[in-house]
N, C-alpha and C positions, 0 to 999 in steps of 0.2 A: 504494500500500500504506500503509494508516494505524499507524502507532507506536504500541507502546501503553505505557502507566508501566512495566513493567517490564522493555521494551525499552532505554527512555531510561535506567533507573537502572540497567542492567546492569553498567556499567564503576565506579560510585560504591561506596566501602567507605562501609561500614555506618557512622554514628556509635556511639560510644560514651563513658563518662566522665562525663557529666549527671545521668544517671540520669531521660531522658527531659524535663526541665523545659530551658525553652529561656533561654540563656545570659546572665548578666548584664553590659551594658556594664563595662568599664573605667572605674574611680575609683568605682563607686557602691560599694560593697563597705560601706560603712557608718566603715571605719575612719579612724581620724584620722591626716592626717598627720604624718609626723617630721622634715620638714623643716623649715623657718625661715618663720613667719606672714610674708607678702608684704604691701604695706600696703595693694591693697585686702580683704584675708583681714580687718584689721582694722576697715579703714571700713565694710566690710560686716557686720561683727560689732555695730559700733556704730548701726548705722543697727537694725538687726533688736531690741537692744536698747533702741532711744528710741520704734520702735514698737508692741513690747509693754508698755515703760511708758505708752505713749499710751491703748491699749486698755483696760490693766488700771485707768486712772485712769475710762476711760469708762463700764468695768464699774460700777464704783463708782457714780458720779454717779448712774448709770442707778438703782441699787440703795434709792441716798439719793431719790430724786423719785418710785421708784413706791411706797418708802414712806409719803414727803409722803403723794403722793396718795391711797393706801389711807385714811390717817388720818383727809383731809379727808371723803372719801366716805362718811367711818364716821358721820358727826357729820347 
């Protein structure tokens, strides 16, 4: 005799409380913690900091050279 989904879900109550959108892990919630910054919370802070000064230095450069070059190409 084969089972069918409604057999197998017979015994499972129903979810509710979502409002059908399926559930977000734990800690991702967006919020900041209240507790005390641990020191890799900070090394990590800093590392993330010297690589968007990395980028945003790169931006630039990039910005400065393809103007050079527009200039040169004009001529």
């Amino acid at each position: 005799m084969k089972r069918s989904l409604d057999d197998l879900l017979k015994g499972i109550p129903a979810q509710t409380g979502n409002g059908g959108k399926p559930p977000q892990p734990k800690g991702t919630s967006g919020e900041k913690r209240t507790g005390p910054e641990t020191q890799l919370d900070r090394i990590t802070a800093g590392a993330k900091r010297v690589l968007q000064e990395e980028a945003d230095e790169r931006a630039e450069k990039l910005e400065r050279l393809k103007a050079a070059r527009e200039a040169r190409d004009k001529t």
